[in-house]
C-alpha angles and dihedrals in degrees: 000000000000129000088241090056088057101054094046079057105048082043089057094039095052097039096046086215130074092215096063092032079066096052094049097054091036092237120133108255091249088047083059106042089050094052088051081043093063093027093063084041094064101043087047092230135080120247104193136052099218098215121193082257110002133045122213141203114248115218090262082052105055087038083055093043099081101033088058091054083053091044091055089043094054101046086055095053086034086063096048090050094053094043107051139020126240100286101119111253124222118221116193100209135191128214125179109232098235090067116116100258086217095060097042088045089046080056097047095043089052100043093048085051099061092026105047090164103064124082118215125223120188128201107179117192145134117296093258083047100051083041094057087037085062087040088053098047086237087121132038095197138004141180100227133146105273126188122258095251102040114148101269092214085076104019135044124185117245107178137340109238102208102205117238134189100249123209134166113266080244094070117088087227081068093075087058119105094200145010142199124217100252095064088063089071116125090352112137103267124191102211110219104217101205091036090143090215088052085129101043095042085047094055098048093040085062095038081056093050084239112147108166121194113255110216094158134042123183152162101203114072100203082064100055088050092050086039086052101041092057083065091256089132156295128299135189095222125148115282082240084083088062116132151140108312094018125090129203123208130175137236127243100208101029134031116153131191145216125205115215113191132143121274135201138173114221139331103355123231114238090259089052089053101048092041082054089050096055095035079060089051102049120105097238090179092056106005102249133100115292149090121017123169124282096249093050095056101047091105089068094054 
């Protein structure tokens, strides 16, 4: 049984599909197959009921299921017990500010539960300030949005946050399942100033003849949900920021995209490693333990 086994299955297990379990770990869908294959193998029993649309845990499966989230959890601890003694460790560590504070905190609070010795620092900050912060050697470590084709020897992918025009359960756009650009035209917006796709939304918004009416403008994020869920206005914002009273609905002829993934600059420290290894581990799509992408988790294998 190996660690990379265990996070195909919790993918497939959370996803329901092995298409979209593949996406999420950044592995290929035979690739895949072919790791639960020799996972189920090894355990002599089948964990999932492969369906014509939908695959299900078998009993054996959802018996497995939390005892794989454990398993990931403890090699990471496992490894900082082996590599360094009891003396409390420091990470800098970078977040970019249009992160979902939740999901950032569930990380933190799981991660000082299993690794009491080590002291956080946080440096939050735009994606060019938290860049020029790992230049700079201010931060070890940070989530931030990377390119696609970032250089994987100083940045791994976490998650894909899919944007999504977001608007308060209390609006009737909120029943739509779906919505094009051009209805957008003259509706309340609530621009969002660090939004990191500002150029590209603006040029298909004006390619769409969509000029909404901006009644909000703000830097702070958790402002603009609060802002949208009291029914002041619409914002394009990733679906991460979902929550109870605000709806997210996609766009038909637009729907960009932002990669968030960790990022480094040279040689990392133990603690760096270790914090890499359970930030690959961590369920970004429900905030426990799970499924991170192939290449991040390179450094368990």
């Amino acid at each position: 049984m190996d660690l990379y086994q265990i996070r195909y299955f919790l993918a497939v297990a959370e996803t329901g599909s092995f298409t979209k379990a593949a996406e999420r770990v950044f592995v290929t869908q035979p690739t895949l197959s072919a790791g639960i294959r020799k996972l189920e193998d090894g355990l002599g029993t089948a964990l999932f009921t492969r369906r014509a649309r939908r695959v299900d845990l078998t009993d054996a499966g959802r018996r497995f299921q939390g005892h794989a989230r454990v398993i990931l959890q403890e090699a990471a601890i496992a490894e900082q017990v082996v590599r360094r003694g009891t003396d409390r460790q420091g990470l800098r560590l970078g977040v970019l500010k249009t992160q979902p504070v939740e999901r950032i905190s569930a990380l933190l609070i799981q991660f000082a539960n299993g690794q009491r010795g080590v002291d956080v620092d946080l440096f939050e900050g735009t994606a060019a300030e938290i860049d020029e912060a790992l230049t700079a050697g201010r931060v070890d470590t940070a989530i931030t949005r990377i390119a696609d084709d970032a250089d994987r020897a100083e940045a791994a992918p976490l998650f894909r946050d899919r944007y999504r025009i977001a608007v308060s359960e209390r609006n009737p756009l909120a029943r739509r399942s779906q919505i094009r650009l051009a209805e957008l035209d003259g509706l309340p917006f609530i621009l969002r100033r660090h939004c990191e796709v500002m150029g590209d939304v603006r040029r298909n918004f004006l390619a769409a003849g969509a000029r909404p009416r901006i009644v909000h403008r703000s830097t702070q994020d958790e402002w603009t949900v609060a802002l949208v869920a009291a029914d002041l206005g619409l914002a394009l914002m990733p679906q991460s920021f979902e929550r109870p009273g605000i709806a997210m609905i996609p766009i038909t002829d637009y729907e960009p995209t932002r990669l968030i993934g960790l990022s480094w600059r040279g040689a990392p420290t133990e603690t760096t490693t270790l914090f890499r290894a359970f930030a690959a581990s961590h369920d970004w799509h429900g905030g426990t333990a799970s499924t991170p992408p192939q290449t991040a988790a390179a450094w368990m294998r």
